[in-house]
C-alpha positions, 0 to 999 in steps of 0.5 A, spaced: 465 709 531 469 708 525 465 702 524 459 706 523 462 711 518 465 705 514 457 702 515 455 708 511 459 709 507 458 702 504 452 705 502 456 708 496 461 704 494 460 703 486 459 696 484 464 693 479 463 687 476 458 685 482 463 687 487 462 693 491 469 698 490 471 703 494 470 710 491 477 712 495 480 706 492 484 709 486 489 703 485 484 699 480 480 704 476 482 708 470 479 713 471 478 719 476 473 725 479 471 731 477 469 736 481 461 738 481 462 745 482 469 747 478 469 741 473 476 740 475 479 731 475 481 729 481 489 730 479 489 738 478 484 739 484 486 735 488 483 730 493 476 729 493 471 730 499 466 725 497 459 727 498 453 722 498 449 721 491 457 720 487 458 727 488 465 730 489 468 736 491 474 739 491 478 742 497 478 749 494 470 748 492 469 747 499 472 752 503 469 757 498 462 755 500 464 755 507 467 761 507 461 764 503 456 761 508 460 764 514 459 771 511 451 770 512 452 768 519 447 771 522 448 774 530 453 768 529 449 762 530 454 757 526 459 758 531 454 758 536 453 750 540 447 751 542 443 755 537 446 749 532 443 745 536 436 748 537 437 748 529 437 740 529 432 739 533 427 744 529 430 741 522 424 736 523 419 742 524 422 745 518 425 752 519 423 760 516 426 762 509 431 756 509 431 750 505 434 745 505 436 740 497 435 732 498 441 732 492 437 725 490 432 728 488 436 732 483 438 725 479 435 724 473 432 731 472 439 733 468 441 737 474 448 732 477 451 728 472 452 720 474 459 718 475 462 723 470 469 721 470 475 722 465 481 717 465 487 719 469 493 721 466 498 718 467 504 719 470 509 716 466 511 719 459 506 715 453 510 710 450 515 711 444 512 710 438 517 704 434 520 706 428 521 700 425 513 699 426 510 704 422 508 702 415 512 705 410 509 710 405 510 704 398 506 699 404 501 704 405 499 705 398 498 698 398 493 697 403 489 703 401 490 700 395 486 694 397 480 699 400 480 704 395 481 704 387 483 709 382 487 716 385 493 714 385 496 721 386 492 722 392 494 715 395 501 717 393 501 724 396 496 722 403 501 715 404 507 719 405 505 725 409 502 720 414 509 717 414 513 724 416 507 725 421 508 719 425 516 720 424 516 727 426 511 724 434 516 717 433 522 723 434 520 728 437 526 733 440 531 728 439 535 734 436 536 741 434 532 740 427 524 741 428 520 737 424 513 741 422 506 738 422 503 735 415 497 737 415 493 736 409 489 739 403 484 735 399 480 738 394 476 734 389 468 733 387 462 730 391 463 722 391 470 722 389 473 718 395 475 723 400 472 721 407 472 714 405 480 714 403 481 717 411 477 712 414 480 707 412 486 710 412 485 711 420 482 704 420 488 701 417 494 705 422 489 703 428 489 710 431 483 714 433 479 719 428 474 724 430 470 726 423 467 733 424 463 737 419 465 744 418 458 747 416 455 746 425 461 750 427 461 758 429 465 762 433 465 761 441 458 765 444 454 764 437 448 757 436 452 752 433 459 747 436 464 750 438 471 749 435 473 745 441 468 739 440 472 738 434 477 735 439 471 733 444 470 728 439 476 725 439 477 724 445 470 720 445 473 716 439 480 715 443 476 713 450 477 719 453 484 717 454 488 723 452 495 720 451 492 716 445 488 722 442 494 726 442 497 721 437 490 721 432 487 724 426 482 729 425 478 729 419 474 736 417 469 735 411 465 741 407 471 745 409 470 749 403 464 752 407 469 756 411 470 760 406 469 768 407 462 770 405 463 776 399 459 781 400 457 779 407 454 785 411 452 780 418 458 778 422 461 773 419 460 767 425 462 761 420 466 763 415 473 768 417 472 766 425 472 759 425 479 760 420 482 764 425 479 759 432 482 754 427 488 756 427 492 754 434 489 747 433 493 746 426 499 749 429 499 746 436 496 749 443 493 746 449 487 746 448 481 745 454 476 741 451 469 738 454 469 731 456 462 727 452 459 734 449 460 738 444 460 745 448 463 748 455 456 748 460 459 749 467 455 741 468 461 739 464 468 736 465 474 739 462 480 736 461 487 739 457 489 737 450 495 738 446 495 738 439 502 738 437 502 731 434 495 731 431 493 730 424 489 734 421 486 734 415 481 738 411 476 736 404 471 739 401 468 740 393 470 748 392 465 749 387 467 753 383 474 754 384 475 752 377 472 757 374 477 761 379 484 757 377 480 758 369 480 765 370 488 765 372 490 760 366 486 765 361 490 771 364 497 767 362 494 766 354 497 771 348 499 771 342 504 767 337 507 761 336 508 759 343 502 762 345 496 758 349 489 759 346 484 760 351 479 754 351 484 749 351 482 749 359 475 750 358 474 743 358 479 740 362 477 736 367 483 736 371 483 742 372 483 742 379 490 739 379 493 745 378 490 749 384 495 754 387 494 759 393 492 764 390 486 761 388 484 758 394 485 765 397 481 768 392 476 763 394 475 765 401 481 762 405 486 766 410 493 766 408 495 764 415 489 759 415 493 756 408 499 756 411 498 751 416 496 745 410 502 746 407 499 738 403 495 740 399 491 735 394 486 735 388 482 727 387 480 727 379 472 726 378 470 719 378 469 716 370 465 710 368 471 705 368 473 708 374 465 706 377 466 699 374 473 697 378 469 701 384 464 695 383 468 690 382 476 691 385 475 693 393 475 688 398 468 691 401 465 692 394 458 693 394 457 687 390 460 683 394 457 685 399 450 682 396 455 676 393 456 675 401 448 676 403 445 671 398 451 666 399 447 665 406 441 663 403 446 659 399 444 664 393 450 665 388 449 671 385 452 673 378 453 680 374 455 680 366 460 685 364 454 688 360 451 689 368 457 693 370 456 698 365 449 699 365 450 701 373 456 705 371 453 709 367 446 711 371 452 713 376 455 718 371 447 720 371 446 722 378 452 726 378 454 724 386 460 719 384 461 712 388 455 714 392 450 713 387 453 707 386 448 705 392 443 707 391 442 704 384 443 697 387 440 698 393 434 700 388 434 693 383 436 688 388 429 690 393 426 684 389 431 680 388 432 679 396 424 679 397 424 674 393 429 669 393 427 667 401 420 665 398 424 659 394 429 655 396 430 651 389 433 658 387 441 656 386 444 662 381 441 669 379 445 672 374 444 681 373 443 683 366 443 689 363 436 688 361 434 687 368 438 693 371 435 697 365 428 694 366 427 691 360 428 685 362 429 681 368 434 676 372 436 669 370 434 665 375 437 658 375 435 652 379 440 648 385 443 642 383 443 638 388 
């Protein structure tokens, strides 16, 4: 007899690496059940039963169906040996008002997801972050220097803040002295580097980063995400292992669209609300959040996540926030000899750096919401010498890029000083900062690599002014062999 169930039961063994694997057999598998009905791991819920088609249910689940099954029992024909028994003789016959669901027939239709499954939470404490491991702020700089040009405060500012952060989880409660999070605030126009600097900060500390765009979020029940599938995301950037996505970094652009709409009739759904559903998370709460989707449905697993060590910053333009920190400066202007005359900040371009939390309030924020982003942090609009070093400096420089392309055709491409300039300055143009720089050179290098295949004589191109202005072309030199 136990023979014949271990025959059937090999039918639904997962197949690994061309093995076959028992599904009772945890010792080799990172990850765990979940409950087809509740949605709850195998490490809350308890032990499975395991049901054919890789569907698992809890004990709690099944005792609940079976007791909701025994109140329907009609005259007692489930505790009756010889009814059940006329019932399994006439299932081929079919029976009157039942039917029975082949569970296989559902797979494929979005009705039971296949071998959804979260990582196991293990059971011993995440390893101690090494404090001698992390990079101190001077050798952070360094790095993004590398990356990233120009900003120099911004660096300064994101460099030691992430090194307090990951001191404050390195430390935890060793003593009395509780560190707070340090969250941050970065404030600067379009294209000035404010995601690029966070992504290579991520990449260059090797933590997970989840990215999130505020304008899809909305309050709990509206169209939209929910504030949860900000978390949701860096769980699948951490490979669902919650211990390491409790360590990592969340950026949210297009902040600023939370701001609370003036004058606002309606609801305001994606404003005011998702400030305030934001807030535990800056703080620091448990949090059930959806493994692989970015809303709660009940054909979704849910697992718990702590955000007390995840940093969490914010970017976004704030147009018009300088007309707000304007009004302020203006208010403060007199008469006398010490006075400020009132244009002396009607053309300063650094006015974003002197933003206070008065004016961020005035633009829409919450107090309680500025209050968890105690770093806050202005990025100076891009000039045209600061697009030439963009051009030139980086390690992934655009035109390094290209460079690297050609040289695979054993192609060397040149650019003038002229050429330089006259990108930068079709860059200024288009007002979009460092990702028109792109699209410029995108635009005049299609010809080039159309053409530079067709001859296999050509050994330099060198860009030109004339060319980029279309007054002219390239020049174009032959191989020497």
């Amino acid at each position: 007899m136990a023979e014949d169930i271990k025959d059937k039961n090999t039918e639904y063994m997962e197949i690994v690496d061309g093995q076959p694997v028992d599904p009772d057999d945890d010792d080799g598998s990172d990850y765990e059940d979940v409950c087809f009905v509740c949605r709850r791991p195998e490490s809350t819920a308890g032990e499975m039963f395991k049901l054919p088609n890789n569907i698992c249910v809890c004990a709690d689940c099944m005792r609940k169906t079976m007791d909701t099954v025994s109140q329907f029992d009609y005259q007692g024909m489930l505790n009756d040996p010889n009814m059940m028994d006329e019932m399994t003789k006439n299932l081929g016959n079919g029976i009157p008002n039942i039917r029975f669901v082949n569970l296989s027939d559902l797979q494929g239709t979005g009705g039971i997801p296949n071998k959804q499954k979260i990582k196991k939470k293990s059971k011993k404490e995440p390893e101690p972050i090494d404090l001698k491991a992390i990079p101190a702020p001077h050798e952070i700089k360094k790095r993004l220097d590398e990356y990233v040009c120009g900003q120099e405060r911004a660096k300064k500012v994101i460099s030691v803040a992430v090194y307090n952060h990951y001191k404050r989880v390195a430390t935890g409660h060793t003593d009395d002295i509780e560190i707070e999070k340090s969250n941050m605030l970065m404030i600067g126009p379009t294209g000035c580097g404010k995601t690029y600097l966070v992504k290579t900060l991520a990449r260059l500390l090797n933590v997970p980063l989840a990215m999130a765009d505020a304008t899809s979020l909305t309050e709990a029940g509206y169209i939209g995400d929910d504030i949860e599938s900000i978390l949701s995301k860096l769980l699948v950037a951490a490979d669902n292992d919650v211990a390491k996505a409790e360590r990592g970094i969340v950026f949210i652009d297009e902040i600023d669209k939370l701001a609370k709409k003036k004058d606002a009739h309606n609801r305001d759904i994606n404003g005011e609300a998702v400030q305030q559903g934001l807030l535990r998370l800056l703080e620091g709460a448990d949090v059930e959040v959806p493994v692989g989707a970015s809303n709660k449905n009940a054909m979704v697993p849910m697992t718990t996540i702590n955000t007390k060590n995840i940093l969490f910053i914010c970017g976004g333009a704030f147009p018009d926030l300088d007309e707000i920190i304007r009004q302020r400066l203006k208010k403060q202007t007199g008469i006398g000899f010490s006075a400020e005359l009132k244009d002396k900040y009607e053309n300063d371009e650094e006015i974003l750096s002197r933003v206070t939390n008065e004016d961020l309030r005035k633009f829409g924020f919450i107090p309680e919401f500025l209050g968890r982003l105690p770093v806050i942090y202005t990025l100076k609009k891009l000039d045209e010498d600061m697009l030439v070093k963009i051009l030139k400096e980086p390690k992934n420089a655009i035109i390094k890029q290209y460079q690297k392309l050609l040289e695979l055709d054993e192609v060397k491409l040149e650019f003038d000083d002229s050429a330089y300039r006259a990108i930068a300055k079709k860059a200024m143009e288009k007002e979009t900062g460092a990702r028109a720089l792109r699209a410029i050179i995108e635009d005049f290098m299609l010809d080039i690599m159309y053409e530079i295949p067709k001859d296999s004589s050509i050994g330099t191109v060198t860009i030109t002014d004339e060319y980029i202005n279309g007054t002219g072309g390239p020049i174009v030199k032959q191989r020497i062999d």
